[in-house]
N, C-alpha and C positions, 0 to 999 in steps of 0.2 A: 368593314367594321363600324359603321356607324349606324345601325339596327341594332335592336337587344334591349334584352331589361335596363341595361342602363346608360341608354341612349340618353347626349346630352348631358349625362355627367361628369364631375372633376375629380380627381380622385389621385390621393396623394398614398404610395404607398412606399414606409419606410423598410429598409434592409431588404429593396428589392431587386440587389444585384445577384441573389441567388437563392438557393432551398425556397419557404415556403411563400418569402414577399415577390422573388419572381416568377411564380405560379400564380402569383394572387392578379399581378402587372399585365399577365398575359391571359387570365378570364376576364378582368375586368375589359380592358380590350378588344375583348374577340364580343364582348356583350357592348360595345359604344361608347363606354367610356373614355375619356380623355383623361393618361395618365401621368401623375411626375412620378417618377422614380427615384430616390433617395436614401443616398448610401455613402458610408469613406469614401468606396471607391466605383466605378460604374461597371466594372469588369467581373464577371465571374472566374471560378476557378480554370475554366475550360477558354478564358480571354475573351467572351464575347457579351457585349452589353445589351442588359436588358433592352433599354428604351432603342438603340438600336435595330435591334429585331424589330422589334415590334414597328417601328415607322418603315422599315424591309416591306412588312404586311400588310402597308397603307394606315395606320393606325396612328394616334396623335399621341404621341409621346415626348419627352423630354427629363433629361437628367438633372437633380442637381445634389452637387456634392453636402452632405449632412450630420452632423454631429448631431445624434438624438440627446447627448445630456449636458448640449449646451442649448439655453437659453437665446444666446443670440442666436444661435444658427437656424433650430425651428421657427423662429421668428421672422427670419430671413425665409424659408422653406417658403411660409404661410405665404410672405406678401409676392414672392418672387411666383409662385403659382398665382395668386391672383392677379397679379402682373400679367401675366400670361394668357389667361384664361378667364378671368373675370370673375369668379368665386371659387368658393370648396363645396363641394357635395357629400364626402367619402374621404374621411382619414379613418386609416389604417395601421396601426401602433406597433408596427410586426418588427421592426428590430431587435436581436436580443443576441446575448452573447452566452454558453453554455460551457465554459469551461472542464466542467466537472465529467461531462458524459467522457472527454477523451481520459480525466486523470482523476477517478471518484474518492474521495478519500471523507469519513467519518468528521462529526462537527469539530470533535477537536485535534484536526490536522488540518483545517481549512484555518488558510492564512486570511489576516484581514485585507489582506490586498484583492486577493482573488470576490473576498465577498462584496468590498466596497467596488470593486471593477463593476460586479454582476448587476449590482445594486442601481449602481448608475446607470449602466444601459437599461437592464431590462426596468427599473419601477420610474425613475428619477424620465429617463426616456416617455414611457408614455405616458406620465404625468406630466410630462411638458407638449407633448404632440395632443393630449385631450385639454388641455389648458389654452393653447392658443390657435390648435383647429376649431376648439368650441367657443372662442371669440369671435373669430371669425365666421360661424356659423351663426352663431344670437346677434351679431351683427347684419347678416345677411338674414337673418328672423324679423327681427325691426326692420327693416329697409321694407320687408314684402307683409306687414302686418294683415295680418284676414285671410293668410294663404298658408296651405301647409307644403313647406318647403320642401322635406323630404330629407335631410341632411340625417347621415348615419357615422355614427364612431365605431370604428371598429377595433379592440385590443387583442392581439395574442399570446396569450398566457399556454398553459399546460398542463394536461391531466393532472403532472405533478403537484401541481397549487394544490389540488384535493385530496391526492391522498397521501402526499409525502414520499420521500424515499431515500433510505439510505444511501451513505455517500453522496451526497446531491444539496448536504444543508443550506449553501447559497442559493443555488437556482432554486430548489422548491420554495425558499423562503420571498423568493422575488415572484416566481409566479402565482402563490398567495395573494400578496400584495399586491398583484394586476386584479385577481378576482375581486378582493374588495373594493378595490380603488372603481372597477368597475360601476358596479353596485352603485355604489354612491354618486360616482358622477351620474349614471340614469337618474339617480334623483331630481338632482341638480338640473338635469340638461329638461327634462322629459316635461317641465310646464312649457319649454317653449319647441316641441314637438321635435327634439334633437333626441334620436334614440344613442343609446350608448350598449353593446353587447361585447363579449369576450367569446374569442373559439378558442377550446384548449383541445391541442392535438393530445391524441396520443406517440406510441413510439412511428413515426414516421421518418421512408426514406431521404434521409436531408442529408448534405453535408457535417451536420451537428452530431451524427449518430453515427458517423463513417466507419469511426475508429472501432465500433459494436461491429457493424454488420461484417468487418474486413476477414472474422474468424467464421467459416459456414457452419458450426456447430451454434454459434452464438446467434446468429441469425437468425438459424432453423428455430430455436427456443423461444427467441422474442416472437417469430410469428404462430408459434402453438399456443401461447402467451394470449393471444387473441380469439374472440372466437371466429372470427373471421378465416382463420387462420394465415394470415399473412400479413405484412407492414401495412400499413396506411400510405398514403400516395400523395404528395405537395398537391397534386390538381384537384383532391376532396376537400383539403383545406380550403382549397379556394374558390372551389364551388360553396364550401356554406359559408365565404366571402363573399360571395356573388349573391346571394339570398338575401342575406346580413343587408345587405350595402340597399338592396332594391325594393321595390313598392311591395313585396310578397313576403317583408316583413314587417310592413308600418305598424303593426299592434305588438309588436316583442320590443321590449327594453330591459334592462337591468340581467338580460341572461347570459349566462357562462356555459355554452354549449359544447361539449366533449365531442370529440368525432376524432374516435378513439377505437370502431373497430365492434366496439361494446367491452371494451378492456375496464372499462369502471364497473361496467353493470358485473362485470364477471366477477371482479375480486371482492364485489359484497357479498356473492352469492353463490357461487361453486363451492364446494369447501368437501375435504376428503379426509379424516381420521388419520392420525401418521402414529396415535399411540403405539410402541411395541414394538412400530419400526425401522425409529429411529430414537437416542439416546438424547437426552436432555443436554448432552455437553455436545454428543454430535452435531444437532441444530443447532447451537451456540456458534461453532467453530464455522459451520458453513455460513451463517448468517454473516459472521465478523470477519471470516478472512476466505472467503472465497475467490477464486480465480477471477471468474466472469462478473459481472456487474449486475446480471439479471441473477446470480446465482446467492451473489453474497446479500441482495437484497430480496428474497422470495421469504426469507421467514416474519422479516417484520412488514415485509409492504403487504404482502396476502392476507395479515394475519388482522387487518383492520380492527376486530370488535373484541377482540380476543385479551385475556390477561397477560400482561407485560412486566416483566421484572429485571433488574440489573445481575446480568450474568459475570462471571470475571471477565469474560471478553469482550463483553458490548452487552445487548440487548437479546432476552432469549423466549420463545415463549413458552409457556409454563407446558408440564409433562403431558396435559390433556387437551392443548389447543391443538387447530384444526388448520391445513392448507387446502389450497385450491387441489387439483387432482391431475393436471398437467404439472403444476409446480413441482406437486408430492413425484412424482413418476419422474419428471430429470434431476430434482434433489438425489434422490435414491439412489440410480443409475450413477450419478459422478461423483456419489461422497468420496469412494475410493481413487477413482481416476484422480481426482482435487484434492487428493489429503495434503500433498508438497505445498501445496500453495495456502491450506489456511493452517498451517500450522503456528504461524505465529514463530518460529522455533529462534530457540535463542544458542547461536554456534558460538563453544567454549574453547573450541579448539580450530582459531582461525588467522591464518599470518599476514602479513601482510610486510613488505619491502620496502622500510624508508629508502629514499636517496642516501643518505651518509653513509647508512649498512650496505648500501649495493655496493658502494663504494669502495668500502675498507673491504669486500671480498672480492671483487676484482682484484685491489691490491697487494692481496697473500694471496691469492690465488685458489679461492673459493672454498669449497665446502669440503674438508676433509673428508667426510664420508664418500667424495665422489658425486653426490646426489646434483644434477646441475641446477641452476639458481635459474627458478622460470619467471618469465616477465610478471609481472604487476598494478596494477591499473587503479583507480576506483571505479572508472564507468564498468571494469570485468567485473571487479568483486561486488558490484552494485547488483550486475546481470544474474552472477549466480545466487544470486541472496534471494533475489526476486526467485529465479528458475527453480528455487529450492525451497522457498517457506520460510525463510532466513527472515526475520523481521531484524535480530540485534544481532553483530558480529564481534566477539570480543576481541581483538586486532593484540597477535603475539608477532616479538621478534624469533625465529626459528632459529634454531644451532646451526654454525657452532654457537654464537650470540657474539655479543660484543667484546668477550675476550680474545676473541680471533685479532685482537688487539690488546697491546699490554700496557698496563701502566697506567696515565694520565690519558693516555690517546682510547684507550678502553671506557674511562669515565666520563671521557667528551664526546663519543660515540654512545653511552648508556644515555646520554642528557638529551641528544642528538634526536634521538629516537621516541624517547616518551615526549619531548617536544612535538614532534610532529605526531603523534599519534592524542596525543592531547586538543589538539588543533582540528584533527578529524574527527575528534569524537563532538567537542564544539559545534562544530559546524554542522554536524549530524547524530546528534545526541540519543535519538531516538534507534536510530542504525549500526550506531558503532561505542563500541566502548575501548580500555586496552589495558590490557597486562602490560604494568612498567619491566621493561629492561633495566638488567645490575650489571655493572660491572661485575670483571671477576669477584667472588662471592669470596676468594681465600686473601684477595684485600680489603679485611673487615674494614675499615674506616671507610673506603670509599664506596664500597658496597652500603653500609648504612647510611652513607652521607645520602645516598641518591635514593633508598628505602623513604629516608624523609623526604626527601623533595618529592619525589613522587606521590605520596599520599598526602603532603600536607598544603603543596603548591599547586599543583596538577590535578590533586583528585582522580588517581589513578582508580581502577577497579582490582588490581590484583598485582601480584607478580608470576613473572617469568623465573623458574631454576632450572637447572640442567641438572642431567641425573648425576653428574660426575664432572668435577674440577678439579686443574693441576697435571703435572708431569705426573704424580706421584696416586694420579686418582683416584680422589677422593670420595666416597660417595656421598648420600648429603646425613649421614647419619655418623661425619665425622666428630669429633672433638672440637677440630678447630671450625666448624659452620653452626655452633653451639648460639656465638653471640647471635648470626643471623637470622636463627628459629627464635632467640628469646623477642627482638623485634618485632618481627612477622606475628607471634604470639599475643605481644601486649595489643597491638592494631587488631588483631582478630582475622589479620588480613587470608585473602584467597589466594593459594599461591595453583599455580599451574607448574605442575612437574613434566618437562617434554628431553624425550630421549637425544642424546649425543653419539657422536662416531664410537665404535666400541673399540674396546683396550688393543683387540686383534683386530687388525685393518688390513688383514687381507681378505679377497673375497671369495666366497664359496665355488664362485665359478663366475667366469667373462661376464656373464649376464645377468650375475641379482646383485643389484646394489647393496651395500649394507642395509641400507634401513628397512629395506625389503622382509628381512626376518630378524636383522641383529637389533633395531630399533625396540621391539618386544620385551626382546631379555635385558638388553638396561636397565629400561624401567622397570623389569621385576627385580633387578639385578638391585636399585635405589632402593626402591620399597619395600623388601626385604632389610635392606639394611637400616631404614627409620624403625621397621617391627623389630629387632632384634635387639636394638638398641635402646628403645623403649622411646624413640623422639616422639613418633606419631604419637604415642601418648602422652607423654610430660607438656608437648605445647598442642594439645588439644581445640586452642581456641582459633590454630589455624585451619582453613578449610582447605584440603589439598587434593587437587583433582591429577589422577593419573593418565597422561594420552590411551589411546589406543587400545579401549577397553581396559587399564589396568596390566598390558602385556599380558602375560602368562601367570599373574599372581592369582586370578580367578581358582584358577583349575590347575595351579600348583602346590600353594596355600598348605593344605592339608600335608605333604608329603614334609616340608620342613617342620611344619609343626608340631608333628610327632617325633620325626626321628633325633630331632636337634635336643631334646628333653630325653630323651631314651636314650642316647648316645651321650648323654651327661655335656653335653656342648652347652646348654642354656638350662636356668632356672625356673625360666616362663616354660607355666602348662601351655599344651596345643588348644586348649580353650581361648585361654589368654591369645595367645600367638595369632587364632584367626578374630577373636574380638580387635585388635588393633589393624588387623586387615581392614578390616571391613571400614571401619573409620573413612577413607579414602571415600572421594567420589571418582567417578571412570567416566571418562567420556567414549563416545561412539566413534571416532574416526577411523576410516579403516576397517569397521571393526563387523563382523559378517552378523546379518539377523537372523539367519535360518541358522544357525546352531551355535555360534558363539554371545549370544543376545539372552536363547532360555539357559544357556550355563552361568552368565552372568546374573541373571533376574536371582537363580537361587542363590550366590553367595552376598550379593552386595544387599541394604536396603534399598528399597523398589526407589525412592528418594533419594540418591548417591548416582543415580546414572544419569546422563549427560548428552545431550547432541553435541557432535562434532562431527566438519569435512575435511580437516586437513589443507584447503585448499590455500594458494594456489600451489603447494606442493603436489598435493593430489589434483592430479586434470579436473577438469570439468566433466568430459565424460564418466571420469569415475567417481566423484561427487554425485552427478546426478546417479547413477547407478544404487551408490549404499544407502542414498538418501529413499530413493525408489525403494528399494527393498525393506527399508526401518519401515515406509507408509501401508507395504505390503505384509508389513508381520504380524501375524496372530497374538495382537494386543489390546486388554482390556482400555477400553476408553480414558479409564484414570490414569492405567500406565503410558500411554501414549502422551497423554498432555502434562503427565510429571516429565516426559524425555524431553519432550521437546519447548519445555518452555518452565512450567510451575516450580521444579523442581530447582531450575535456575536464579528463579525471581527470589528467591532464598538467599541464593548468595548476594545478587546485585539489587537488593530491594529498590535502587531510583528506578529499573526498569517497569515498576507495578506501574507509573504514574501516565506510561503512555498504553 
């Protein structure tokens, strides 16, 4: 190893205990170099160290441990190499941290921790490794004046610096600021014959990308993505290191070389018409909420020259721009496979299990209905949220609720509960909101007492009722639940109506639980009795969403509403009757899209229907199923994103703001 173009050199190469600095350690090497290697740590993933090898292979290497964005320690770097070795010939600026590729998230979900993190390794970094490798180098210029030295900087930035990318706003914005910072230092450096160059990989096989390539469909994409058609390879990086570094580039400075595949030259210049066939909110949705990271980013990264405007979900391009035609061809191909995942969707109809309520139902001895109380998590409910396009979960306590306790122990159990679901939404504001729990609703005081806490201390997003309370049950279109509607009313609040064990608690047969089909008819069994009564109309300013499509009120609706006025039982016409129907909003839980979804569309307003999973009442399996079948129904574009989302931000307008 001491033959080669760069025979007789020193050469400091940072972040080269693995991807693309220990590729770079071991060209330069195998070309005569003499290298230090510096890193945290000198170990790679696989436990074995760079400069170790390399002295295995007769080669002059050594470690030393480096903190690229501190000051002292490149400092330490510099002199401890020329300690060693007696000058620099070849710094190398390749440390960088990429957080964003394992976990991509839009500028405004990037925390400033993560950007100031990125910040400091990757610009702060090689602003301090070209700062006092290039003293060291114009010091070794003076020392040798009338000679050309030969001394090279070399920075590793990133296609991304040029052309930006979604999800990525930290790192593209740090390797930006390598290319410039570039630039300028050749200025600077290049009267005393110190070249300064940047290589911006493209997507290459690194440990950086690991978390991409782990999916082979994701893989396959990035390397069609190419015209090469395949990843890039750490050892090309370091071949045009190897160039960079040596006599065969003394007339290049101030350049930012891509070796990238031809992945730049491609996305200025492929470009394939998508008008017609695809919908201006369909590229919206794939652009903003796409599963894959090359997928959710192909409408705005392709679309470089193209007219840009602020879509409700992000960034969309206009009805007449153009993509690449590998891009256009797996867009197409997985809009449907991908609808669960960029839905964005906002679940109205979702539970979740404080500790206090598990508690008090262990204590009586669970859920009347029989139905058993399944575990509850957040990392689960996080997973299904993800596995299902669930961006916001509105977190309800499920029945019996907290009367399943009485008295005072009922209203410290209702406090109990929006406490902690208060706390989750806090902490996850973006992810979770909650319908307050009431105590029993037929102790008006205390019931009201925690209406106000709930909205006025908590900032609750809704309530919880049950269709029916009391021995004596009551539906909620009684007399005495009058004061609790006038409430709910003046707040204007969203209340979620969710069904209870039914009056007859025996069961059909050993094997269907009540709520299995009895869960339906209460709720129609309630909402009948608010239409009858005229509530759903008199407190109109409440927004009241029925589980499970509305039960059976959909496609019963008409039968009361005729005969109840024809049988002189009621005054209200069957106009009337189904006009206070309709009022309601319905959510999906449960609820089938192949034929109970088009009976739905024509009674409700297309804006009244609702996503819901049920879950974790309803498995996971079977969450994922209704969800799959809502992505797969014969639904116009507008009605899709009213279900799963617009239609929602209505009720809970804080959620427009993420």
């Amino acid at each position: 190893m001491n033959t080669g173009l760069l025979a007789g050199k020193i050469a400091i190469v940072t972040g080269a205990a693995s991807g693309l600095g220990r590729a770079t350690a071991f060209a330069f090497a195998k070309q005569g170099a003499s290298v230090v290697c510096a890193d945290i740590s000198p170990l790679s993933s696989n436990g074995q160290a760079t400069h170790e090898l390399i002295t295995q292979q007769g080669g002059r290497c050594n470690f030393t441990k480096t903190d690229v964005s501190s000051e002292d320690s490149i400092k330490a770097l510099i002199a401890n190499t020329v300690a060693d070795f007696g000058k620099l010939d070849i710094m190398v600026n390749n440390a960088g941290v990429a957080s964003e590729s394992h976990s991509p998230k839009p500028n405004w979900e990037t925390t400033e921790e993560v950007f100031d993190t990125t910040h400091r390794i990757n610009v702060r970094g090689v602003f301090l490794g070209c700062k006092y490798g290039g003293l060291q180098m114009l010091k070794q210029a003076n020392d040798n004046k009338g000679q050309r030295v030969g001394t090279s900087i070399i920075n590793v930035g990133s296609v991304l610096g040029l052309l930006g990318m979604t999800g990525t706003p930290a790192y593209a914005a740090s390797k930006g600021a390598v290319i410039s910072m570039t630039r300028a230092a050749a200025m600077d450096f290049a009267p005393h014959n110190i070249r300064c160059n940047s290589i911006l990989p493209g997507f290459t096989r690194t440990p950086m990308i690991s978390r991409l390539t782990e999916d082979s469909e994701v893989e396959s994409h990035l390397s069609q993505c190419h015209p090469f058609q395949r990843l890039g390879e750490p050892e090309e990086i370091a071949n045009a290191a190897v160039f960079l570094a040596s006599h065969l580039s003394d007339g290049i400075t101030g350049h930012n070389m891509p070796v990238d595949g031809g992945l730049h030259a491609q996305l200025r210049n492929e470009t394939v018409s998508l008008a017609g066939e695809m919908t201006l909110a369909g590229r919206a949705q794939l652009y903003a909420r796409g599963k894959y990271l090359i997928v959710r980013n192909s409408i705005c990264w392709y679309s470089l020259s193209l007219p840009m405007y602020t879509y409700e979900y992000g960034l969309a391009t206009d009805s007449h721009s153009e993509l690449p035609v590998r891009s256009a061809k797996f867009i197409i191909e997985n809009l449907r496979k991908e609808a669960a995942t960029m839905a964005r969707r906002i679940d109205v109809h979702h539970h979740y299990i404080p500790p206090a309520y598990l508690q008090a139902l262990e204590k009586t001895g669970g859920d009347p209905s029989g139905w058993p109380t399944p575990a509850w998590s957040l990392d689960a409910d996080q997973k299904i949220c993800q596995g299902c396009g669930v961006e916001t979960a509105i977190l309800s306590v499920t029945a019996p609720g907290t009367s399943i306790l009485k008295g005072s122990e009922s209203a410290r159990l209702a406090r109990d509960c929006n406490t902690f679901g208060k706390a989750l939404r806090d902490k996850h504001p973006k992810n979770y909101g909650f319908f307050a729990a009431l105590p029993d609703i037929l102790d008006t005081d205390a019931a009201l007492e925690e209406i106000r806490y709930a909205f006025d201390e908590l900032q609750a997003d809704g309530v919880t009722l049950f269709t029916r309370y009391g021995d004596a049950n009551y539906y909620l279109g009684h007399p005495n639940i009058q004061p609790i509607w006038e409430e709910l009313d003046r707040r204007a609040a969203v209340v979620f109506i969710h069904p209870t064990h039914p009056v007859d608690t025996n069961l059909v047969n050993r094997i269907l639980p009540q709520p299995m089909i009895d869960y339906p008819h209460e709720t129609t069994r309630t909402a009948v009795d608010l239409i009858t009564t005229d509530t759903i109309r008199k407190y109109h300013h409440c927004k009241v969403i029925l589980s499970h499509g509305g039960g059976n009120l959909p496609w019963l609706a008409r039968r009361p509403a005729i005969m109840l006025k024809d049988l002189g039982l009621s005054n209200m016409t069957a106009e009337h009757f189904v006009e206070n129907a309709r009022m309601f909003y319905f959510d999906l839980a449960l609820t089938d899209s192949t034929f109970q979804l088009p009976l739905l569309q024509q009674f409700a307003p297309a804006d009244h229907i609702l996503f819901g999973s049920d879950f974790p009442y309803a498995p996971e399996a079977t969450v994922r199923r209704f969800s799959r079948e809502l992505d797969e129904a014969k639904l116009s574009e507008q009605d899709r994103e009213k279900i799963n989302r617009r239609s929602a931000l209505k009720l809970f307008p804080r959620l427009s703001s993420y």
